[in-house]
C-alpha positions in Angstrom: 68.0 96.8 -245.4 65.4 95.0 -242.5 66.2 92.1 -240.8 70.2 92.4 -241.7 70.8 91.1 -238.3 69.0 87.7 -239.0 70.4 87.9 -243.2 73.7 87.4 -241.2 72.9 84.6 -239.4 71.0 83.3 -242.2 74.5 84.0 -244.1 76.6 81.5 -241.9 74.7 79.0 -243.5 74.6 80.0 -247.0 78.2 81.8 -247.4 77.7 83.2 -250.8 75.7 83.6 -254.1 76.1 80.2 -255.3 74.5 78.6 -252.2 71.6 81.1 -252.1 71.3 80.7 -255.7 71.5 76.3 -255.7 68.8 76.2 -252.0 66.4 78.8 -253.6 66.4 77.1 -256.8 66.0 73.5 -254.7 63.0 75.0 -252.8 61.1 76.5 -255.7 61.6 72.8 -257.0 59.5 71.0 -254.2 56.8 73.8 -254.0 56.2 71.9 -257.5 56.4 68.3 -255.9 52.9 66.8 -255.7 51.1 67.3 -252.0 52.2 63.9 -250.3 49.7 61.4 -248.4 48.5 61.9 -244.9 47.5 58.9 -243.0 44.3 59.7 -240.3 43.2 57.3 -237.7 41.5 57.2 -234.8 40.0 55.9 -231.7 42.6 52.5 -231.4 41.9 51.9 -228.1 44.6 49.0 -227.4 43.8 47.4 -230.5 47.5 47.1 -231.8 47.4 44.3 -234.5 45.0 46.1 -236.2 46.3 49.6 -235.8 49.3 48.1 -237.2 47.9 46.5 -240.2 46.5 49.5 -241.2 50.1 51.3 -241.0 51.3 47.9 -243.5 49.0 48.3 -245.8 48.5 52.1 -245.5 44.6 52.1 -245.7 44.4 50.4 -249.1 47.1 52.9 -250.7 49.2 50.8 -251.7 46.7 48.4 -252.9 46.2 51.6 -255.1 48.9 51.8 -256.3 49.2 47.8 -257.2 46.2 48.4 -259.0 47.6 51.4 -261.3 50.8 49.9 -262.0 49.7 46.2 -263.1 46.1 46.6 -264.4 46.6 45.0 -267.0 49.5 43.1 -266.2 48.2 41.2 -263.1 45.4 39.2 -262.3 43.3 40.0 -259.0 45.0 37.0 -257.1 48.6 38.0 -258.4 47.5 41.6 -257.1 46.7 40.5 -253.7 49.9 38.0 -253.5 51.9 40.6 -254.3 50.2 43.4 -251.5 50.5 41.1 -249.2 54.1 40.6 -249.9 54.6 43.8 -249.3 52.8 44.1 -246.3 54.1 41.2 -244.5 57.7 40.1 -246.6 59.1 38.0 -243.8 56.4 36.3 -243.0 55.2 35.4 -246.8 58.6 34.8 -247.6 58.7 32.0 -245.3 55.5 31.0 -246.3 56.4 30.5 -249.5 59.7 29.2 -248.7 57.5 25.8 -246.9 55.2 25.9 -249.9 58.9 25.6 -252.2 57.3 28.6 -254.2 61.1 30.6 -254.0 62.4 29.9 -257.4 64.8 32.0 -259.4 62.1 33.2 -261.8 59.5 33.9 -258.8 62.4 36.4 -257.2 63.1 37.8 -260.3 59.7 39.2 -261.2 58.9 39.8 -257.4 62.1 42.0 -257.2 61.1 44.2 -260.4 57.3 44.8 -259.3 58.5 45.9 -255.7 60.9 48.4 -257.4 58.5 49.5 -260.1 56.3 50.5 -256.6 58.6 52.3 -254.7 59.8 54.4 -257.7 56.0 55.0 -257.5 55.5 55.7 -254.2 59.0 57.8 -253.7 58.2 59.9 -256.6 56.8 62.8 -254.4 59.9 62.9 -252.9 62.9 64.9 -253.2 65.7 62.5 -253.7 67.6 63.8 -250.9 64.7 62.8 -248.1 64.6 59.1 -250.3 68.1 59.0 -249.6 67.8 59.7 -245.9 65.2 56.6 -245.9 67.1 54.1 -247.5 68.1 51.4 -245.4 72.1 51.4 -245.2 73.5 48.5 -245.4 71.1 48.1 -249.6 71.1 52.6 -249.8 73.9 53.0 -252.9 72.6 49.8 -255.1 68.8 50.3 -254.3 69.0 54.0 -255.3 70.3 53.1 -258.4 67.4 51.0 -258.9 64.8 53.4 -258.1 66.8 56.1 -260.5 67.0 54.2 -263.9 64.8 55.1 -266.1 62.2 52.6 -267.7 63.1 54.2 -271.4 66.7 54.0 -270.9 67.6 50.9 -273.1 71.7 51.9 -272.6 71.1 50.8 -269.1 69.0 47.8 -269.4 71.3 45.2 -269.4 72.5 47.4 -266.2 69.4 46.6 -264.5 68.6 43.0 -265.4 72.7 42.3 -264.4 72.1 44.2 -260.4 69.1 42.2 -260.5 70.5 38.5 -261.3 73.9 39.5 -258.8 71.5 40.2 -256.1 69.8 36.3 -256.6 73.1 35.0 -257.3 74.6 36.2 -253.9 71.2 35.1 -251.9 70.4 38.7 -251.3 67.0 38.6 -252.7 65.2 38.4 -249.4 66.7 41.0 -247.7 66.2 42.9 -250.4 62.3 42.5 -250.5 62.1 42.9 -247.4 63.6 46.5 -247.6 61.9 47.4 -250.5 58.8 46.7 -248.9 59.8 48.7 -245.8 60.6 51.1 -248.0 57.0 51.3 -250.0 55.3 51.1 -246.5 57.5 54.1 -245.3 57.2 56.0 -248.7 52.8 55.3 -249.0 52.6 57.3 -246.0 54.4 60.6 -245.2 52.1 62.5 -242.3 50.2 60.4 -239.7 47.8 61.6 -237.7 46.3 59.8 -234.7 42.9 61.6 -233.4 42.5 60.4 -230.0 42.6 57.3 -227.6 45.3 55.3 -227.7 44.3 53.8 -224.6 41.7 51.4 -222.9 39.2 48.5 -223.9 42.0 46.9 -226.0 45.2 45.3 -224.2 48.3 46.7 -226.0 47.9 50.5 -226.1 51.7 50.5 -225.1 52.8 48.4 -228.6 50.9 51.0 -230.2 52.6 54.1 -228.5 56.6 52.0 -229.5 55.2 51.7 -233.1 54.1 55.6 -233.1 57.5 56.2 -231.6 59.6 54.2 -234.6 57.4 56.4 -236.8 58.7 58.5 -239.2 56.8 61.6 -238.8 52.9 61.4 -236.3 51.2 63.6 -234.6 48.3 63.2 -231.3 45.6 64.5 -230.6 44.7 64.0 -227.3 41.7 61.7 -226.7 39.8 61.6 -223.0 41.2 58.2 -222.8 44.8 59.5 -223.2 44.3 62.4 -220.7 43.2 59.8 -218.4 46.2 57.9 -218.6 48.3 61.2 -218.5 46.4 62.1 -215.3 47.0 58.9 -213.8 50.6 58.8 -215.0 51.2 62.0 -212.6 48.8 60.7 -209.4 45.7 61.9 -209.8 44.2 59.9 -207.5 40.7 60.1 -209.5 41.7 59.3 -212.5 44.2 56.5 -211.6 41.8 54.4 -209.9 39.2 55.3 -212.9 42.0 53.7 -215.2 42.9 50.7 -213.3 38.9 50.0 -213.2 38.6 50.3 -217.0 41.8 47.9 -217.4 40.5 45.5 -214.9 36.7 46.2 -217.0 38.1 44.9 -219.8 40.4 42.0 -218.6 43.9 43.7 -219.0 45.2 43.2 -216.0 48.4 41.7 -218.3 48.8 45.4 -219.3 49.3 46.6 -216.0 51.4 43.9 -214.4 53.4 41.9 -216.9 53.8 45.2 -219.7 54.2 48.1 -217.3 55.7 45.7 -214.1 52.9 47.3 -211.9 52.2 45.5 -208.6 48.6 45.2 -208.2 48.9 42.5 -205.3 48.1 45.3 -202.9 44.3 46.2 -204.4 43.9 42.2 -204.9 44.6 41.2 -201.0 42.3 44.8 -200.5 39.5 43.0 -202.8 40.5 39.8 -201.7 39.5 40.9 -197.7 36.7 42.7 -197.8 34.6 41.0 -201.3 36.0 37.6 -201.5 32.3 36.2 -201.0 31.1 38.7 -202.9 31.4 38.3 -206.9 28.4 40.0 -208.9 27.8 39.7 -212.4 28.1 43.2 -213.6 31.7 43.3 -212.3 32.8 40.4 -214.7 35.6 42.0 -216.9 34.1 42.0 -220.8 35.7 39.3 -222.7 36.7 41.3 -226.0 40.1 39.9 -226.9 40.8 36.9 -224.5 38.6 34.3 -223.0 39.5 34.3 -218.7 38.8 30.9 -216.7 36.6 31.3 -214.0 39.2 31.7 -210.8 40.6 34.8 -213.1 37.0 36.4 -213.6 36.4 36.2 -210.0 39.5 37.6 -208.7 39.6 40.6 -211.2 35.2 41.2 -210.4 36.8 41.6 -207.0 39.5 44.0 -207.8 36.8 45.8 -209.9 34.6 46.8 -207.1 37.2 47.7 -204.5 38.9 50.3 -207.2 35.6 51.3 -208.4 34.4 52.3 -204.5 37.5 54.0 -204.5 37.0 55.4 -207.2 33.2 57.0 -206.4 35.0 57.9 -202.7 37.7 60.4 -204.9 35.5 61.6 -207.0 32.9 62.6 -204.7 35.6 64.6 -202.3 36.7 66.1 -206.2 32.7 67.4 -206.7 32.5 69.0 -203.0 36.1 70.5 -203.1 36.1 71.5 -207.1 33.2 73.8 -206.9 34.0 75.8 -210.5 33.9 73.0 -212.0 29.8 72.9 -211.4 29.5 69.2 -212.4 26.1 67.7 -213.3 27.1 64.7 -211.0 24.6 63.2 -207.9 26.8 62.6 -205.2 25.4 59.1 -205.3 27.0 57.6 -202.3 25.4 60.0 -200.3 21.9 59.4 -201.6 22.3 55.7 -200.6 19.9 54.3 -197.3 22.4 51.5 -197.0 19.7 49.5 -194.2 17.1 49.5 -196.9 19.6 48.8 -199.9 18.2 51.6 -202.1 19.5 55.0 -203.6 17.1 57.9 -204.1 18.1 60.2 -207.5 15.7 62.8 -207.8 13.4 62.3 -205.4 13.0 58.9 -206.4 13.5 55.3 -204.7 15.4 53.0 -206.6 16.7 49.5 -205.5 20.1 49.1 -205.7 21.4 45.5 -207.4 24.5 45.1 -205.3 23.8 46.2 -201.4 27.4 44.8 -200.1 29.8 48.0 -199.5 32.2 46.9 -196.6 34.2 50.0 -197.1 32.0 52.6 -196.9 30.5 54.6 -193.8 27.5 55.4 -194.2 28.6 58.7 -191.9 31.3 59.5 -193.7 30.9 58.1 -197.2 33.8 59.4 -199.2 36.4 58.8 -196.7 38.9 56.3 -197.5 39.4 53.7 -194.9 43.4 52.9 -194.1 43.4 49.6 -196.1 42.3 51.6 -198.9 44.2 55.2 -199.1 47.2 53.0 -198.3 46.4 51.1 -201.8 45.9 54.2 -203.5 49.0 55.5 -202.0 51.3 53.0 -203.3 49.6 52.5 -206.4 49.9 56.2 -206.8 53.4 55.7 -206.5 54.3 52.8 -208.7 52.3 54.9 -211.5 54.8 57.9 -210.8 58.1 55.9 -210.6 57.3 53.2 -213.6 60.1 54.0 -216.3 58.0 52.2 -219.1 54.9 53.8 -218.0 56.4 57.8 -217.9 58.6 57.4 -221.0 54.9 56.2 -223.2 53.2 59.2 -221.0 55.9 61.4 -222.0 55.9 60.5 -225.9 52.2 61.2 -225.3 51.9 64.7 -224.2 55.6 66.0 -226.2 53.6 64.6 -229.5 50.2 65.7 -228.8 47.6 68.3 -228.7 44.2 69.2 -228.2 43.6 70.4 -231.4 46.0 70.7 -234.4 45.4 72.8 -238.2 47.0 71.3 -240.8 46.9 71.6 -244.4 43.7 73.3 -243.9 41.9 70.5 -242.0 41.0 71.1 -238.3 41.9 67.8 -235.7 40.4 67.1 -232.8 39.1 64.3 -231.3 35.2 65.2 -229.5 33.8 68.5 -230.0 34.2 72.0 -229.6 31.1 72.5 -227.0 28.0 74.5 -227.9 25.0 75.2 -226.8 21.0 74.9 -228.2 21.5 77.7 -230.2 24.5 76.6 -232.2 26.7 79.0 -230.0 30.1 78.6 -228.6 29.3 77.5 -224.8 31.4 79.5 -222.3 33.1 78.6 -219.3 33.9 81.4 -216.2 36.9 79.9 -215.2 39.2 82.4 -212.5 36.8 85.3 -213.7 37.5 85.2 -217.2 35.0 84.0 -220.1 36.1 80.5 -222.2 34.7 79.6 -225.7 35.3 77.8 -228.8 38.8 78.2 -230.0 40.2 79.8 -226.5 38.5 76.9 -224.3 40.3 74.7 -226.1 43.6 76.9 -225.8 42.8 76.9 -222.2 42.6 73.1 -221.8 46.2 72.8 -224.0 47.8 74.8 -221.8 46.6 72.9 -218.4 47.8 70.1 -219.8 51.1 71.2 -220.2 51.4 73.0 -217.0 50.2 69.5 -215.6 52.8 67.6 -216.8 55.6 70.3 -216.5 55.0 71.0 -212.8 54.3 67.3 -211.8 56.6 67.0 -209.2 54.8 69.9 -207.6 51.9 70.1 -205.5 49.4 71.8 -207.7 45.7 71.8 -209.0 46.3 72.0 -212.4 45.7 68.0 -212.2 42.2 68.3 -211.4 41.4 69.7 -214.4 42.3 66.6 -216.5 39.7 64.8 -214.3 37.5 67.5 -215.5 38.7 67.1 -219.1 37.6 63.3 -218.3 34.3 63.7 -217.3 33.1 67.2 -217.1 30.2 68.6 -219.1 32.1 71.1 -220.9 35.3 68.9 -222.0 35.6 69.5 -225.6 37.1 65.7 -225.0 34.1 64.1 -223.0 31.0 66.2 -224.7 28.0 64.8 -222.5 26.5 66.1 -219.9 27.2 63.6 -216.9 29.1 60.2 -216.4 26.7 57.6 -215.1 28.6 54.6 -214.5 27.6 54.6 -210.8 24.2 53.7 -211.9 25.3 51.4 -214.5 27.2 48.9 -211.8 24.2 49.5 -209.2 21.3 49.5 -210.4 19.2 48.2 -213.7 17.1 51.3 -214.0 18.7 51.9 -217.6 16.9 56.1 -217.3 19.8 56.5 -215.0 22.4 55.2 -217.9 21.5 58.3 -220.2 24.6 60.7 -220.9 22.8 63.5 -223.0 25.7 64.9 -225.7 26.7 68.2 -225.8 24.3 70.0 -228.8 27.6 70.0 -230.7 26.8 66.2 -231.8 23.6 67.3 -233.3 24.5 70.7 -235.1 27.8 69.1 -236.9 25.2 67.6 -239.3 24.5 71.6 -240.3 27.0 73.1 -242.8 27.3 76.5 -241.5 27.9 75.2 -237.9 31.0 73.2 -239.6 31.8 76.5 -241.2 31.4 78.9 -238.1 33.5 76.3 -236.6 36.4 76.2 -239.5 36.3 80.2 -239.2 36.6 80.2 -234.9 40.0 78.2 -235.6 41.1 80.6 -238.4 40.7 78.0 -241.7 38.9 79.0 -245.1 35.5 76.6 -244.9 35.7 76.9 -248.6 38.7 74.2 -248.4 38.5 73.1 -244.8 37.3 70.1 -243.6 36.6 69.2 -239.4 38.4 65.6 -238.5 36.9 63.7 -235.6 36.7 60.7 -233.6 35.3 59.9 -230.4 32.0 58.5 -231.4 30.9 55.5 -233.5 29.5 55.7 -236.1 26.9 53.1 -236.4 27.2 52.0 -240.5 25.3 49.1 -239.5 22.4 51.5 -238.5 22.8 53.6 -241.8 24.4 56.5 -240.2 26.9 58.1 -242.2 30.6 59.3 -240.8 30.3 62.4 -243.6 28.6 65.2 -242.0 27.7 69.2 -242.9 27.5 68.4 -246.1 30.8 67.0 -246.5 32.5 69.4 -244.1 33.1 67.2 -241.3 34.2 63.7 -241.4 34.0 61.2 -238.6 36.6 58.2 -238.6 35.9 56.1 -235.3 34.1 53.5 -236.9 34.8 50.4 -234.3 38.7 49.6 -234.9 38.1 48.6 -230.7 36.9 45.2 -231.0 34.6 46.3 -228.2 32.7 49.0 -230.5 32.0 46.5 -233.4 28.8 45.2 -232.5 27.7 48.8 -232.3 29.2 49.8 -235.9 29.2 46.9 -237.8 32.5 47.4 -239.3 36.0 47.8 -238.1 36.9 50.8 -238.2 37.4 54.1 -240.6 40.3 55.5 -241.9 40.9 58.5 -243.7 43.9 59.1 -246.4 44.8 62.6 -248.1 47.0 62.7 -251.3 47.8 65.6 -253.7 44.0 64.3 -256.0 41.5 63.7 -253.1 40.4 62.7 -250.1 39.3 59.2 -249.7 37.5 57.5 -246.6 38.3 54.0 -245.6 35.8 51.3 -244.2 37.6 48.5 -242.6 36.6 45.0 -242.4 37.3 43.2 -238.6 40.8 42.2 -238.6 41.0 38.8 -237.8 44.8 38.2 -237.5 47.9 38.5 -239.4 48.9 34.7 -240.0 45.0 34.9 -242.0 46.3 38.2 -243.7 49.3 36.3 -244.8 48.1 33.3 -245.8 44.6 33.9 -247.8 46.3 37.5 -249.1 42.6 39.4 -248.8 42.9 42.6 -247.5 39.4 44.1 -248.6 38.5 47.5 -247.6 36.1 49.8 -249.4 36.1 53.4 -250.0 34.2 56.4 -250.8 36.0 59.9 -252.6 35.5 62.7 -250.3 37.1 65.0 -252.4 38.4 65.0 -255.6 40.2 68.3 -256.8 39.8 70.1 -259.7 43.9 71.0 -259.6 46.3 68.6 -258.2 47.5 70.1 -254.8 51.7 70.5 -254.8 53.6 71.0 -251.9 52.9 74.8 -252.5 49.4 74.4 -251.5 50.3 73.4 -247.9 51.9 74.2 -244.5 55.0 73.1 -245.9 55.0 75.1 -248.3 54.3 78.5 -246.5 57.2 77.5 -244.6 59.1 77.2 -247.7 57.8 80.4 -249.0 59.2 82.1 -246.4 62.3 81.0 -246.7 62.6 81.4 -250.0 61.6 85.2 -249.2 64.2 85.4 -246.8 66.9 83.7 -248.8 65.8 86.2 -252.0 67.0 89.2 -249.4 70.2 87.2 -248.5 71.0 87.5 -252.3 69.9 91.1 -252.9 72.2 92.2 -250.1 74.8 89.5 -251.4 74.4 91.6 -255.1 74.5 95.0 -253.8 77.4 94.5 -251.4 75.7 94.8 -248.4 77.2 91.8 -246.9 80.4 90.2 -248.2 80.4 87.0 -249.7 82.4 83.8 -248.1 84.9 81.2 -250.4 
């Protein structure tokens, strides 16, 4: 017989026929379980109450399923009291508790619609992963709650008594409170988070704990995470590029009070060579916080000394990093610093901001000591910061460039063409990269990045390139301009032209040639991205190729909203369809708990013919498998092949 070598490992575990016989007939079992709900988001950027209301109420799924149950039965406030309940229990609980609304009667009905839920919502389940959930301290009494049956009159009085002992005893809260953890928990079963994490919001670190408490996420990597990755290891490029951003956005809490980084060295830096000198277009965007005006000035000031650091590294990275051809004007160079103008193209432009104490005009990309002694020990506090390494390390051990899954194909920009609609390739080391294999390529620098990072090697400068360079499936223009955009107002120079890719998504058979490259049926496969807003407000739609592709950064970053209009997308995928989520701006929790309106609208993407089970899906072809392999286990079990175990 083949493989008897792995059907006795495989034995160890199952002994004899009657275990064969009881996992086999266990697995066929959940092949027939209905598909379970995955959870896609995108693009958070920071934005970590929002992210995290989204996670509560699961997209509107659970609002779903309030709506199913109690149709009839509920009115539309009583349906949003109770969602919101369930979304936030401590915090309505206590609400309520000031409003005197806690009564006996009020528990009692609250505690029967929350378990009529999560019998719901745990269905899909196998009983033994529900058990596994179940919080310990409630597991035996609330899994005899969830397993009564409705019809079962001989176990009524059962019921109504657990329920009455648990109010007696004062136990009601608590057990809301679980039950709701519970539905939120059971609502969701995959998430998958396309891209950015980090950036123009100021908690991208609460969002990184909350992904690490989660049951069961995946990344893929967005550029704004592989910044943070390559400033986590000391590129020097990319660390001073993130510092600017934070600083841009007026984070500078993020860096010093969240992640304990000392930044006193680049302020007394800023504070000695541009304390006179505070211009407008270095005045950190307001998005979340309002900053008083001693705080704008002293992080305008911290802005431009990074930022001229920045342009220094990045320039010595185009002269030394020749394969990586970048579009970039060395810009510093093209500066006639007497005159105060920069010459791009062969033509003059005036420059808004002439001060650059730094900077010789001889040798403009060298660093001066003040400065390369900043970057030095900001280099190394990024390198040595616990908090900072264990969320960089979550990062990369959960993430990917690109994942397949369930037939769907993740990833957060593009996969890079060119005019014609064709893969563009990349010599990189003498070898040809395109379509699926660049993006292999770029995987596997990023791990070898992070796995020799205590070593001296250039596999670093290539996430710098995966930042900014025109073939980064993860950046997809053609140039980064922000240069131009501090120095001049000349807004020609601002244009970053978009890899073709943005275009031709909008065609079907591109979508399809693209499903194909990664080795998925485009008869059922569907291309996931983020990356760039969509602008609703502007009547573009995030469905593209016909339905093939589907584009959820919709403006979840407070910082994108003007441009979308909404708040965000999300996208949810049961066993019937595929649904896509627009988001209203989330305003705050206390609101959420208080007025109980959690509107979001939706549009089917999909609605299948069949119901899809767990045998439709990589689960499932896992399970197969096994079931395959535990099948031979029995035949050689049955024809004495192996001997059985007692």
């Amino acid at each position: 017989m083949e493989d008897i070598n792995y059907l006795k490992l495989l034995s160890n575990q199952y002994p004899n026929v009657p275990a064969v016989s009881t996992e086999i007939i266990n697995l066929k079992a959940i092949l027939n379980l209905p598909k379970s709900t995955e959870h896609f988001l995108t693009d958070l950027h920071g934005e970590h109450k929002a992210f995290q209301h989204m996670l509560r109420t699961a997209s509107g799924v659970i609002k779903y399923q309030i709506e199913q149950i109690f149709s009839d039965e509920l009115d539309i406030p009583e349906k949003n009291e109770l969602a919101t309940l369930i979304y936030y229990p401590e915090e309505k609980l206590n609400l309520l508790k000031n409003e005197n609304e806690l009564t006996r009667e009020w528990y009692k009905n609250s505690l029967n619609r929350i378990i009529k839920i999560c019998k719901e919502v745990s269905s899909t389940y196998t009983r033994s992963k529900v058990r596994k959930a179940l919080p310990q301290k409630f597991a035996y009494i609330i899994e005899e709650l969830l397993h009564l049956k409705k019809q079962d009159q001989n176990k009524k009085e059962y019921h109504d008594q657990i329920i009455s002992t648990i109010i007696e005893i004062g136990q009601a809260e608590s057990f809301i409170i679980s039950l709701s953890n519970l539905i939120q928990t059971f609502s969701i079963d995959k998430l998958h988070i396309i891209g950015d994490i980090f950036d123009r919001g100021p908690n991208p670190h609460k969002i990184l704990e909350e992904l690490k408490e989660h049951h069961n996420c995946d990344i893929q990597w967005g550029n704004h995470d592989i910044l943070w990755i390559g400033a986590a290891l000391g590129q020097r490029a990319l660390l001073a590029t993130a510092i600017r951003i934070t600083l841009r956005y007026g984070n500078l809490e993020l860096l010093e009070e969240n992640y304990g980084i000392n930044m006193r060295p680049l302020a007394r830096l800023a504070s000695h060579y541009y304390k006179k000198d505070i211009h407008h277009k270095f005045y950190p965007k307001e998005i979340n916080k309002e900053l008083d005006e001693k705080e704008k000035n002293i992080i305008s000031q911290m802005q431009k000394a990074i930022a001229v650091i920045q342009f220094k590294l990045e320039g010595n990275l185009i002269k030394e990093r020749s394969e990586f051809h970048m579009n970039e004007v060395l810009y510093l160079d093209q500066i006639d610093y007497e005159k105060g103008t920069i010459t791009i193209d062969e033509k003059e432009y005036e420059l808004t901001d002439t001060h650059f104490p730094t900077i010789d005009p001889e040798n403009p990309y060298k660093l001066n000591k003040q400065e390369e002694k900043v970057i030095e020990q900001l280099s190394h506090s990024f390198k040595n910061n616990d908090k900072l390494q264990n969320d960089i390390r979550f990062l990369f051990n959960n993430g990917s460039m690109y994942l397949r899954y369930n037939d769907n194909l993740l990833f957060h920009g593009c996969v890079p063409l060119n005019e014609n609609g064709e893969f563009s390739s990349k010599e990189i080391d003498g070898k040809e990269y395109k379509g699926k294999k660049l993006l292999d390529f770029f995987d596997d620098i990023i791990r070898k990045s992070y796995s020799y990072k205590y070593e001296d090697t250039d596999y670093r400068d290539w996430l710098w390139y995966l930042w900014r360079g025109e073939l980064s499936p993860l950046f997809g223009k053609n140039m980064m301009t922000t240069f131009c955009r501090y120095f001049t107002n000349e807004p020609s120079l601002y244009v970053e032209e978009e890899n073709p890719y943005y275009k031709a998504r909008e065609n079907e058979a591109i979508c399809d040639k693209i499903l194909k490259e990664f080795n998925l049926d485009p008869e059922n496969g569907h291309i996931i991205n983020g990356h760039t807003p969509v602008k609703e407000k502007h009547g573009e739609s995030p469905i593209k190729g016909n339905g093939k592709l589907l584009v959820i950064d919709g403006g979840i970053a407070a910082a994108y909203q003007k441009k979308t209009g909404i708040a965000g997308y999300t996208l949810t995928y049961n066993s019937a369809e595929m649904r896509l989520i627009y988001h209203k701006p989330f305003i705050s929790k206390e609101l959420a708990v208080k007025e109980g309106n959690d509107t979001v609208s939706s549009k089917r993407i999909v609605k299948f013919t069949n119901k899809k089970k767990i045998s439709d899906t990589d689960i499932g072809d896992k399970l197969q498998k096994k079931i395959n392999n535990l099948m031979k286990l029995l035949e050689a079990y049955n024809k004495g092949i192996l001997k059985e175990k007692y």
